[in-house]
N, C-alpha and C positions, 0 to 999 in steps of 0.2 A: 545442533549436533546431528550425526547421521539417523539416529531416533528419529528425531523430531518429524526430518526429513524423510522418510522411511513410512512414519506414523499420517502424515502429512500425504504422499506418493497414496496410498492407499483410501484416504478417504476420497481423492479427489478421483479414485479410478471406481468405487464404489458408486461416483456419483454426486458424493455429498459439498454441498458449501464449505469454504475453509477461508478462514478470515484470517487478516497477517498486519501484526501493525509493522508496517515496513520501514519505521524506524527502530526497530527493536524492543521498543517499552514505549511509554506513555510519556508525552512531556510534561513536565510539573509546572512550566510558567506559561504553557498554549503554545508557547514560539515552535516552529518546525525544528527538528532536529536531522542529521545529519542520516539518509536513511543507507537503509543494507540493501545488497542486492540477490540475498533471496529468496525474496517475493517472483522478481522477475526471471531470477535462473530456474525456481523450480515450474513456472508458469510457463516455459521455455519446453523443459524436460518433459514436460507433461501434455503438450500443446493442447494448452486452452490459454482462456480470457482471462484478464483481468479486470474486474468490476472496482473502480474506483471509488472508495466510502471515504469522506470526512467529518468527524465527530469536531465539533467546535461549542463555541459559548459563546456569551455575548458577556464584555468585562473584560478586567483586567488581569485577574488570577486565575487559571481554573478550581475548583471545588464541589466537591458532589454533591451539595445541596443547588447547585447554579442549574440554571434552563440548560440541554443541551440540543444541538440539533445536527440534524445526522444528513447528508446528501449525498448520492449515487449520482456517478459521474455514468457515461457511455461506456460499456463495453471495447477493451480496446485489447489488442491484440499485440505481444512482444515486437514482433513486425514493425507494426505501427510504431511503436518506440526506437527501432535503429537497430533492434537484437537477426541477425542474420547468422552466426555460428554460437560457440558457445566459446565465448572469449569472458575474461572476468572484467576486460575494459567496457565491453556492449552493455553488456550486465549492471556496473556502474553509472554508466552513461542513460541509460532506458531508466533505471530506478531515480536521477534528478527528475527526467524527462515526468516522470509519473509522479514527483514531488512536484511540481511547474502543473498540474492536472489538480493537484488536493487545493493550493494556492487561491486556484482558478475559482473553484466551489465551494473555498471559505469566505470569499473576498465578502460579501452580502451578511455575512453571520456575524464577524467582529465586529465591535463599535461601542 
């Protein structure tokens, strides 16, 4: 909501970390979920980085008693991802692009 967003525009001008599960919520079975793209519109608006985190397990369900492990990807920039104006297609397109990046850095963790 423009809140969020709003609340969100602010910390990130104050300076501060602002973390985005950029599929909307948490997956219940691990599997990737279908993400939103305003991780990368607001990271657009804002012109900074996006630091790529995947939180995974090792298993077949997840559950908060399980191991988790957490890895940062490179720094990458909307750019990088194909975002050039601010269309809601780019936006769409850059947010798979940036799911195809979590993929990448969970590959080692499932099993």
């Amino acid at each position: 909501d423009t809140g969020a967003i709003n609340n969100a525009k602010d910390m990130i001008e104050s300076g501060d970390a602002l973390g985005i599960f950029i599929e909307g919520t948490r997956s219940k079975t691990g599997e990737f979920l279908k993400p939103k793209s305003g991780a990368v519109m607001l990271a657009h608006q804002m012109n900074c980085k996006i630091i790529p985190c995947c939180i995974s397990y090792k298993g077949i369900k997840p559950s908060f008693w399980k191991r988790k492990y957490v890895h940062f990807g490179d720094a990458v920039t909307v750019e990088e991802l194909g975002v050039t104006k601010e269309s809601p297609r780019e936006y769409r397109d850059a947010s798979r692009k940036l799911m195809d990046i979590f993929a990448e850095l969970r590959k080692h963790d499932i099993g």
